[in-house]
Backbone bond lengths (Angstrom), bond angles and torsions (degrees), N, CA, C in turn:
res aa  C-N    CA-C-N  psi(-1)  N-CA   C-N-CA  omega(-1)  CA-C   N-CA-C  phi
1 X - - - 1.461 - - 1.519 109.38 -
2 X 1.173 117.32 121.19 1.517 136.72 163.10 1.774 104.07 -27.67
3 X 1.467 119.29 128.24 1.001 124.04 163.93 1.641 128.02 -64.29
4 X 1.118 123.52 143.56 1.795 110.48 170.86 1.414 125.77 -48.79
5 X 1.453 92.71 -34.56 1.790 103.37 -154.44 1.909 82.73 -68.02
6 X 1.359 127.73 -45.68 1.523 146.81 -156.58 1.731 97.16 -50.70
7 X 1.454 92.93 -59.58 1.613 127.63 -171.06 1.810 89.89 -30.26
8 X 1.523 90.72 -82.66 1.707 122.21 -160.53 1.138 88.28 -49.92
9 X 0.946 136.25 -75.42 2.041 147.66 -174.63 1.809 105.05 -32.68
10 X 1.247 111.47 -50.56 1.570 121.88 161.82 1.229 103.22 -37.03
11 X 1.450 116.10 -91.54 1.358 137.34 -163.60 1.242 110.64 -55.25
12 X 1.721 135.58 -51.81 1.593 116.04 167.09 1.421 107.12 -116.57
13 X 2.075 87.04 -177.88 1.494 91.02 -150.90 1.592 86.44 -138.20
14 X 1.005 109.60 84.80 1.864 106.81 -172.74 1.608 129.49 -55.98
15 X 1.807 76.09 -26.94 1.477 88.90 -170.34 2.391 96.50 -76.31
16 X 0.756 75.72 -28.04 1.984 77.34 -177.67 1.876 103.89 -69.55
17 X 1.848 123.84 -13.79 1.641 92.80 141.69 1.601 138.17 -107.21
18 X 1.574 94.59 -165.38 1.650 102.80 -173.91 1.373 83.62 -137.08
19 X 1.041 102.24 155.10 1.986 131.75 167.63 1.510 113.42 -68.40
20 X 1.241 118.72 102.00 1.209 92.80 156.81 1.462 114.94 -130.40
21 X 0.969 136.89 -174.25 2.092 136.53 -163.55 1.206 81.82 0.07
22 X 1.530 153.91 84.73 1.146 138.05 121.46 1.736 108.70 90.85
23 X 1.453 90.42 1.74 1.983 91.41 174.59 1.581 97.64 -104.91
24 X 1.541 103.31 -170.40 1.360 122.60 -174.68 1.694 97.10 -132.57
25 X 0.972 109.08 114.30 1.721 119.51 -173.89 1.485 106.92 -118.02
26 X 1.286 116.65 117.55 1.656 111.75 177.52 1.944 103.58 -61.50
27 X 1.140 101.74 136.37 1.817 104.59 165.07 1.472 127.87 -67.04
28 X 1.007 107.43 103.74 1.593 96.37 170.16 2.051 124.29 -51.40
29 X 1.089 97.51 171.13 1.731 111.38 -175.49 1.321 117.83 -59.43
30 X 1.724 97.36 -23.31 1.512 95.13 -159.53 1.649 96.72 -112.15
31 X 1.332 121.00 9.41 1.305 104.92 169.09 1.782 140.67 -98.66
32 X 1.729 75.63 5.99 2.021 87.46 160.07 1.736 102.43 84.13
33 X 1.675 107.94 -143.37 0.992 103.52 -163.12 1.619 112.99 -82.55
34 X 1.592 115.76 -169.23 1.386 115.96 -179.21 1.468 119.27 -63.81
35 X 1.157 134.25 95.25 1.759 145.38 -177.83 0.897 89.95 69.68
36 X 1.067 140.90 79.65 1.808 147.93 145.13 1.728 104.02 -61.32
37 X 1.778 114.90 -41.62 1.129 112.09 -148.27 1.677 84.28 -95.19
38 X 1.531 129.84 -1.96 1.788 116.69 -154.16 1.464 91.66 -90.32
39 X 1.555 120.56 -151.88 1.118 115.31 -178.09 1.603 81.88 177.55
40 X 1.278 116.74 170.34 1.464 132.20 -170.68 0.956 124.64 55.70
41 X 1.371 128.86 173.76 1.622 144.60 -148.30 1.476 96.39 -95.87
42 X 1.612 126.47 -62.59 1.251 113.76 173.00 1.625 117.40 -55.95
43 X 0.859 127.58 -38.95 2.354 129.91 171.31 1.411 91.97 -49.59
44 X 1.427 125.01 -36.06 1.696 111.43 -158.83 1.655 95.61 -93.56
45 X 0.547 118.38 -46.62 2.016 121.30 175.43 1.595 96.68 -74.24
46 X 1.143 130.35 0.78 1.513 108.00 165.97 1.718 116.39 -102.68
47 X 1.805 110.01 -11.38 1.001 135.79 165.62 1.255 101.57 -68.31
48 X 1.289 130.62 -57.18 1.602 141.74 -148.61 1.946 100.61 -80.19
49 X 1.326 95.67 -33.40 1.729 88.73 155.56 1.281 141.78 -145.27
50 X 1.735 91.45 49.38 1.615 129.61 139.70 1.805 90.22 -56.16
51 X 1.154 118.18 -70.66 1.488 132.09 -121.81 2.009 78.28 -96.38
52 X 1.288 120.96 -42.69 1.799 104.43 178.98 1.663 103.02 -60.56
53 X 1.440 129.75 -61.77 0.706 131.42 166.64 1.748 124.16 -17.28
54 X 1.092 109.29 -66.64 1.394 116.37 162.96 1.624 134.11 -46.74
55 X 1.454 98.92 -32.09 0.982 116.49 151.99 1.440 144.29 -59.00
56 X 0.984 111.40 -31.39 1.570 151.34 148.52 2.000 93.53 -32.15
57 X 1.161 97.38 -88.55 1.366 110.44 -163.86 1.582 122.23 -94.84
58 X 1.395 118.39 3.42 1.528 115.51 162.95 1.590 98.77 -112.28
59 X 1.079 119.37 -27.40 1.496 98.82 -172.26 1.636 113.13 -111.05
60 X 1.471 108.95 16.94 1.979 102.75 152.90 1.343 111.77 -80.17
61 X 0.832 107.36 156.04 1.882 119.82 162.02 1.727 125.56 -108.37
62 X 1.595 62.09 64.98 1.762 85.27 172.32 1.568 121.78 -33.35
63 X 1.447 115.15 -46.86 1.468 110.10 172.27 1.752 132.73 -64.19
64 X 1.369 82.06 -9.45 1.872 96.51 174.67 1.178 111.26 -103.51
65 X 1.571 138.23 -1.72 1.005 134.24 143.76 1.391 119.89 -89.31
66 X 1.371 147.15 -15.74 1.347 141.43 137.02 1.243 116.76 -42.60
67 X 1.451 102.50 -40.88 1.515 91.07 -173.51 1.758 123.24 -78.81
68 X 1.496 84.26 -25.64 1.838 98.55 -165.76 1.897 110.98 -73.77
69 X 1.700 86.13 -41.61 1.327 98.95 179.31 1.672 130.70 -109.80
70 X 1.579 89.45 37.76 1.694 108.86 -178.12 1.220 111.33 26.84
71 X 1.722 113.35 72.94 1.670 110.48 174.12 1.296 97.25 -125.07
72 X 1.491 109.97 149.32 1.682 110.42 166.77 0.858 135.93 -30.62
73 X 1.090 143.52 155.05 1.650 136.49 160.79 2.025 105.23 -92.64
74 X 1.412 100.82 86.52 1.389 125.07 -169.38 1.423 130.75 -130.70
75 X 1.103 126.82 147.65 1.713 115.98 -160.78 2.120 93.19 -72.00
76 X 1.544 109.98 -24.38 1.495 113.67 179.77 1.274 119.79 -61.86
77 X 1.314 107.87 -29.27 1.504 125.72 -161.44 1.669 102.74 -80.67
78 X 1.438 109.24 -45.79 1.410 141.12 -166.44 1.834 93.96 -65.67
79 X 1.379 110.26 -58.90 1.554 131.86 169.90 1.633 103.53 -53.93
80 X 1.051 125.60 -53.60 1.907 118.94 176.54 1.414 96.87 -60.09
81 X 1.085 115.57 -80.33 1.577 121.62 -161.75 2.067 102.24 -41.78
82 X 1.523 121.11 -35.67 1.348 101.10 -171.51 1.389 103.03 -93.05
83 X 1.014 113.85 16.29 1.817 116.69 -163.80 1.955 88.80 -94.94
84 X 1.144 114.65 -54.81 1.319 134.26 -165.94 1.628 85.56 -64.71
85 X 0.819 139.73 -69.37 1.698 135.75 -151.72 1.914 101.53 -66.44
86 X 1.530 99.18 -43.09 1.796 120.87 -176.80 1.726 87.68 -56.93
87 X 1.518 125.91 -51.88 1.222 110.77 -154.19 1.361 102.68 -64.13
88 X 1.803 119.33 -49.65 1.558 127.65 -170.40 1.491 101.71 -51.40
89 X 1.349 118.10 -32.83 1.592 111.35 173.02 1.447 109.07 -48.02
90 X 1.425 104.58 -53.05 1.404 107.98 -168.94 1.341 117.33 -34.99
91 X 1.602 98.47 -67.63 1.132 118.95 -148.42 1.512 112.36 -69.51
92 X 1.409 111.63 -14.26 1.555 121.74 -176.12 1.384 88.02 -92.04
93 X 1.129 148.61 -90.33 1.388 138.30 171.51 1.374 145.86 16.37
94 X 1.426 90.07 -65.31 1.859 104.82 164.98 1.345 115.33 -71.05
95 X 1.669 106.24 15.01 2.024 84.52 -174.22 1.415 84.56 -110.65
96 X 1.579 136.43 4.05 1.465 121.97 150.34 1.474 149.63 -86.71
97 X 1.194 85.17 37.21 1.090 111.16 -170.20 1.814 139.34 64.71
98 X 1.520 126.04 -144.37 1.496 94.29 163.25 1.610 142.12 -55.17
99 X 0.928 104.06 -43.86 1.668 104.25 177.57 1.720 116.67 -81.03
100 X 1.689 99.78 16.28 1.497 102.60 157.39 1.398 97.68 -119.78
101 X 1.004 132.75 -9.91 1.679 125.73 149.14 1.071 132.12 -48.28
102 X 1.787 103.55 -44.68 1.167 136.32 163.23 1.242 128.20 -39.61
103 X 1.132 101.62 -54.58 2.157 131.34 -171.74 1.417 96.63 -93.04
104 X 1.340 127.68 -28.32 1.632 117.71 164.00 1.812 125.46 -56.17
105 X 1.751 95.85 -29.84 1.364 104.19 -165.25 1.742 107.67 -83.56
106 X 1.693 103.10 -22.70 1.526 105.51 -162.26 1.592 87.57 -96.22
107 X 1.476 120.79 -6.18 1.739 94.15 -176.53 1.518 102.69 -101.10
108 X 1.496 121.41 12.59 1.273 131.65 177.47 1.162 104.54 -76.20
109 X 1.329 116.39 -43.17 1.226 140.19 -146.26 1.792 102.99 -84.45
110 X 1.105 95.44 -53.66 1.673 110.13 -174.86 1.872 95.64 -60.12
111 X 1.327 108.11 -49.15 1.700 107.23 -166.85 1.909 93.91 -73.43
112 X 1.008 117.52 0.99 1.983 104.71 177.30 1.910 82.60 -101.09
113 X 1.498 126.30 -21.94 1.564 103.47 -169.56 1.653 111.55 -86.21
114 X 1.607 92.55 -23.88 1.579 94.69 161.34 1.317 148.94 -76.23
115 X 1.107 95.18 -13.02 1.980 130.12 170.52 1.088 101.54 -47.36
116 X 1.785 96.44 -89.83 1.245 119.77 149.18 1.924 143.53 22.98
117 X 1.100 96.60 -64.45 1.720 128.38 -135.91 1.595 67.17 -116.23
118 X 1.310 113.82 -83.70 2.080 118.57 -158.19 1.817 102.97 -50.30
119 X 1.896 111.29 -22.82 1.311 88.03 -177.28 1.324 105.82 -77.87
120 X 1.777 130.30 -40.70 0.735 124.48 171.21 1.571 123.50 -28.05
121 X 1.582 107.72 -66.39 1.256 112.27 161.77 1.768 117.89 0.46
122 X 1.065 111.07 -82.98 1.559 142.05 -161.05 1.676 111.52 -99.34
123 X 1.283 87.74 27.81 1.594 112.16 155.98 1.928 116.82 44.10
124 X 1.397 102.31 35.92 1.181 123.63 -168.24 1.776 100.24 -91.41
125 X 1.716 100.58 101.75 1.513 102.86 -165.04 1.341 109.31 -62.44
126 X 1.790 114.65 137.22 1.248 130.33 160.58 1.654 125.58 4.14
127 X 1.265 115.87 -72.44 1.405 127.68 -177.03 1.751 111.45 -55.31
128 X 1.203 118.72 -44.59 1.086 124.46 177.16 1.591 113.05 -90.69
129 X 1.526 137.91 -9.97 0.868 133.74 -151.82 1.930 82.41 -102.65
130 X 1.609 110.92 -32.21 1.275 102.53 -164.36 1.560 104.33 -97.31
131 X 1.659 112.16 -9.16 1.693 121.35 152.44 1.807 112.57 -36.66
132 X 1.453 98.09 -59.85 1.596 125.82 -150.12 1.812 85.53 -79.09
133 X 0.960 115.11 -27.00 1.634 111.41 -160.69 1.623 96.98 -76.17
134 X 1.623 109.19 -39.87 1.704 121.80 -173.98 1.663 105.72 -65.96
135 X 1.204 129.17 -19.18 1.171 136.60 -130.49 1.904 84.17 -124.73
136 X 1.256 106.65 -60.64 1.704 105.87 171.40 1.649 116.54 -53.66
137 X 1.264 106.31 -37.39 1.492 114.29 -168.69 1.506 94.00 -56.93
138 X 1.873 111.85 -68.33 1.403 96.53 -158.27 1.480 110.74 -71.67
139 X 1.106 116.02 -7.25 2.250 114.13 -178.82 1.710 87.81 -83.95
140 X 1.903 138.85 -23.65 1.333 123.79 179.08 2.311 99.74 -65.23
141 X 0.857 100.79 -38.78 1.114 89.43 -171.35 1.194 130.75 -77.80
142 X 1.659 105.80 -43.15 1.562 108.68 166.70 1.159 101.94 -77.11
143 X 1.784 162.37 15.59 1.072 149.25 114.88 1.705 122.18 -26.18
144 X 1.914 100.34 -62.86 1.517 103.90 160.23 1.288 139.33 -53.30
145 X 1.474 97.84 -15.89 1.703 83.64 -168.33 1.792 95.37 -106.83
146 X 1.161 108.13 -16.13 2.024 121.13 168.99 1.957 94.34 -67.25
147 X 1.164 133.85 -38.99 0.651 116.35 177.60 1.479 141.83 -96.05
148 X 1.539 112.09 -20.55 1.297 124.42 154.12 1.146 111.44 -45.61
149 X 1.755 123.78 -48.19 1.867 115.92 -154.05 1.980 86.02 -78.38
150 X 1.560 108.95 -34.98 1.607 90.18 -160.83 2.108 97.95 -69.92
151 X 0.864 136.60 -47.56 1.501 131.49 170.21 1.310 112.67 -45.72
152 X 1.120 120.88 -24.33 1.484 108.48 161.39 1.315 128.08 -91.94
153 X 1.808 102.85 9.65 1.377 102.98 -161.28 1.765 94.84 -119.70
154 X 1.396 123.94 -159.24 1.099 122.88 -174.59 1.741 125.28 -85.47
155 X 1.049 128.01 -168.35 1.771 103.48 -173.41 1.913 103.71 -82.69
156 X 1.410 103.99 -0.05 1.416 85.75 178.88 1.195 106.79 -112.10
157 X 1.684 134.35 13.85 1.276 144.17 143.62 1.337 123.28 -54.61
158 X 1.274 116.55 -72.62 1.539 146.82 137.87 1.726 95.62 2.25
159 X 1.212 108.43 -76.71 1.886 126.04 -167.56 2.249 96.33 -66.29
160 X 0.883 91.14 -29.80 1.739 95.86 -179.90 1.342 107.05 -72.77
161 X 1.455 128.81 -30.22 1.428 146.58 -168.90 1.555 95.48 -92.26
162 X 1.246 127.52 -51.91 1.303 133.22 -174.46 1.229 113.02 -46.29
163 X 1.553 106.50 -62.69 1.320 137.65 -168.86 1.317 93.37 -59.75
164 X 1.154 129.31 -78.07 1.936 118.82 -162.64 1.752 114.64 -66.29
165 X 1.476 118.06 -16.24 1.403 114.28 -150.71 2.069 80.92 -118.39
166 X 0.962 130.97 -62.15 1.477 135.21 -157.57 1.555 100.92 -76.23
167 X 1.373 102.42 -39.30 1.618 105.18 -159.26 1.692 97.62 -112.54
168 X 0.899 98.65 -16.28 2.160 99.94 170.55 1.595 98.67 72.19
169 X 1.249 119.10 20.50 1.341 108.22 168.87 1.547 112.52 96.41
170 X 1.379 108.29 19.02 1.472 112.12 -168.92 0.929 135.43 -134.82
171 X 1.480 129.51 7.32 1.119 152.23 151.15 1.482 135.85 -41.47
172 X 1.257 116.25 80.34 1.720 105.60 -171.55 1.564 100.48 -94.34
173 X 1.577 131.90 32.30 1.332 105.02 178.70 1.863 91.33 -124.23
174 X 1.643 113.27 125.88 1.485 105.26 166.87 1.822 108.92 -43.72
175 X 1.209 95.47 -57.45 1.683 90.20 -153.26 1.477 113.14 -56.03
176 X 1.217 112.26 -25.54 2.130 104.35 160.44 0.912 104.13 -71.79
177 X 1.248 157.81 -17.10 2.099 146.00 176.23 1.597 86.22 -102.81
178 X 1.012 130.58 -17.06 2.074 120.03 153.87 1.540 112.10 -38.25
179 X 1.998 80.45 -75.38 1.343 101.64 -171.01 1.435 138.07 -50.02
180 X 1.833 100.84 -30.25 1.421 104.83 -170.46 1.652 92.23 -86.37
181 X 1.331 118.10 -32.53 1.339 106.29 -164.23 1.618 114.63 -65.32
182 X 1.881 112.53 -38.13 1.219 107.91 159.28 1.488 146.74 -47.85
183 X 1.767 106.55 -15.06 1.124 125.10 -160.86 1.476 89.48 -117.23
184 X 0.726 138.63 -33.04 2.036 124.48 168.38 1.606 116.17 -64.54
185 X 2.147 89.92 -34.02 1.905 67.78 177.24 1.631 116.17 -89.69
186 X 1.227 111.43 -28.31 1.835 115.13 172.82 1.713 94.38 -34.31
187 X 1.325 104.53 -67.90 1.935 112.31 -159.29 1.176 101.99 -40.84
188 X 1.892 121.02 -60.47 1.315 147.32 -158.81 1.802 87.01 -35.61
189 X 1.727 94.27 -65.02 1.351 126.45 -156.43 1.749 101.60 -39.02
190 X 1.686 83.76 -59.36 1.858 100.08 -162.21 2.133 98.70 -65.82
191 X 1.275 92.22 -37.73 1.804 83.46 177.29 1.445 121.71 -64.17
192 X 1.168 95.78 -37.63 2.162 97.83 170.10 1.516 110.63 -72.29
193 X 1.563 127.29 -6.40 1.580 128.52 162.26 1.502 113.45 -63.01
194 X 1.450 107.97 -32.43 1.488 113.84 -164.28 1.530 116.17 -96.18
195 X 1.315 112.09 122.92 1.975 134.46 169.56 1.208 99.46 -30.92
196 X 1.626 97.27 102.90 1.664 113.96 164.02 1.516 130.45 -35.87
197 X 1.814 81.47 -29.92 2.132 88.63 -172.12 1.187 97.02 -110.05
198 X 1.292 120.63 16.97 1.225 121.50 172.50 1.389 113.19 -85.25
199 X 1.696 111.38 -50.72 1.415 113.43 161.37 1.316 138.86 -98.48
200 X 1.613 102.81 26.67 1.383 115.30 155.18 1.940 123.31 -83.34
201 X 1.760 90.20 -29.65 1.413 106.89 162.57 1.663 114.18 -68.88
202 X 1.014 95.32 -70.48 2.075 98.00 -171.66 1.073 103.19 -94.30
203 X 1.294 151.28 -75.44 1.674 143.57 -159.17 1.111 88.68 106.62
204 X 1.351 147.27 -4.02 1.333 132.83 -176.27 1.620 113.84 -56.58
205 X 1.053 116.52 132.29 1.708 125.29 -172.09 1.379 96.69 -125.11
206 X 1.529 108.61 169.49 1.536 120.26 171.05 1.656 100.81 -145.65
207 X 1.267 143.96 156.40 1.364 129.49 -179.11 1.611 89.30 -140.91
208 X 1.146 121.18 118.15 1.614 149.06 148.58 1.574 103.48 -31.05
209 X 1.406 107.46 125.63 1.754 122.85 178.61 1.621 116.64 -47.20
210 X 1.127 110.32 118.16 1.575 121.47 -171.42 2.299 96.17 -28.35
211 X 1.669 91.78 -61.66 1.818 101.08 170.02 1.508 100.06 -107.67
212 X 1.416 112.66 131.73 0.986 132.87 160.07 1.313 112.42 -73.05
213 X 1.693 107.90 153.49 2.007 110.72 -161.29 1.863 72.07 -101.63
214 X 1.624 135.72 -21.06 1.284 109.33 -159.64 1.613 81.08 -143.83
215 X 1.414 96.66 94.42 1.589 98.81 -179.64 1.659 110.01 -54.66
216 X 1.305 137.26 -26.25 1.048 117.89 -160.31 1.679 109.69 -99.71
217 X 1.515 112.24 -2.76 1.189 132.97 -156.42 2.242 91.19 -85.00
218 X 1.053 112.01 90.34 1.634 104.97 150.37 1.081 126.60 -103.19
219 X 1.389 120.84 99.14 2.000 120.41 -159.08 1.666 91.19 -82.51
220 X 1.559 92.04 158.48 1.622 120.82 -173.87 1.895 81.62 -79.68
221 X 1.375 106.12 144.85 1.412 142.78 171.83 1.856 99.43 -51.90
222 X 1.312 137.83 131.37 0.846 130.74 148.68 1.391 124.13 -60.73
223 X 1.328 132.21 147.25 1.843 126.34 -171.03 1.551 90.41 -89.90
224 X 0.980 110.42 140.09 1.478 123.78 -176.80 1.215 118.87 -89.11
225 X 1.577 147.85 157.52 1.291 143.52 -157.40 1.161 109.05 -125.24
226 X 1.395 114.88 141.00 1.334 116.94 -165.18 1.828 120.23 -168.04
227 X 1.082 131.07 139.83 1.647 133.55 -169.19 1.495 88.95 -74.65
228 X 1.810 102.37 -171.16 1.196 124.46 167.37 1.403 121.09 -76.14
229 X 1.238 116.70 -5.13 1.579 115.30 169.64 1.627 109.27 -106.81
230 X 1.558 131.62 31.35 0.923 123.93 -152.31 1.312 155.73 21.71
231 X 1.443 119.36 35.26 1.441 150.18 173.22 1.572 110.75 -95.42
């Protein structure tokens, strides 16, 4: 049987919108490259995390965290796992100051249109879909703020944050609150390697293997490529 995460990934294509007044509009064929037609500094950082955002959810390997960390194959599960990657966005973000404050608020924004959109997807009627939406919002935040104090805190802070917010309180195996805790600080690690204006321009992200084949191996970030309009 076809996985969910497969399903949803089938059915949308995040990377095919652009922002505009605050919607998500698929691009047509004939309009070329990414915001060819936008213009300004805020359009280009709302592009730049179009594309982190996206990152978020095409480039985890969602099935190696179901598998690693015995979670359902569930639209909730799908929602923990992108919540955790959305937050590390965050948190690398805001250390550039406003227009990474900025780019924090629009990739919030994009992950509530994708929520959204995938329940639709999966035919999750209206009334309850916009129940479930009230209900994520306030566990998105007290997620952030459980998880900010444990990253600032020690690895068994970190694992206390894990434990109630990733794992819902249910975790009886150390070595998954090992694993995740090893794998937030590598990422943490590898996201503070990477040019601030680098991903204020593109949003381009990369996320490090849930298990590493060379645990000791954390490679330097490739510099990412890009024109004079940052595309």
């Amino acid at each position: 049987m076809a996985l969910l995460v497969r399903v949803l990934r089938n059915r949308i294509n995040i990377s095919q919108w652009v922002p505009v007044c605050g919607r998500l509009v698929p691009v047509s064929s004939t309009q070329g490259q990414w915001g060819r037609a936008l213009s300004g500094t805020f359009q280009k950082i709302k592009i730049a995390a179009l594309r982190m955002y996206t990152s978020c959810v095409e480039k985890t390997d969602f099935e190696e965290f179901f598998l690693r960390c015995q979670m359902p194959d569930t639209f909730n599960s799908w929602f923990l796992i992108t919540l955790l990657h959305v937050w590390m966005c965050l948190v690398r973000m805001k250390q550039e100051g406003r227009s990474g404050k900025y780019m924090c608020r629009i990739i919030v924004h994009f992950m509530w249109e994708d929520v959204e959109q995938r329940g639709r997807v999966m035919g999750v009627n209206s009334y309850i879909l916009k129940k479930n939406m009230i209900l994520m919002t306030n566990n998105f935040y007290a997620a952030i703020l459980g998880y900010d104090e444990g990253i600032l805190s020690d690895d068994h802070g970190l694992a206390a944050a894990l434990w109630r917010t990733f794992f819902n309180q249910k975790c009886e195996d150390p070595r998954q609150l090992e694993l995740l805790v090893e794998y937030v600080r590598k990422q943490m690690q590898y996201l503070d390697s990477m040019n601030g204006e680098d991903l204020l321009l593109t949003g381009e992200v990369s996320w490090r293997p849930l298990v590493e084949k060379n645990p000791q191996s954390i490679l330097k970030p490739h510099s990412p490529t890009y024109n004079d309009e940052g595309l």
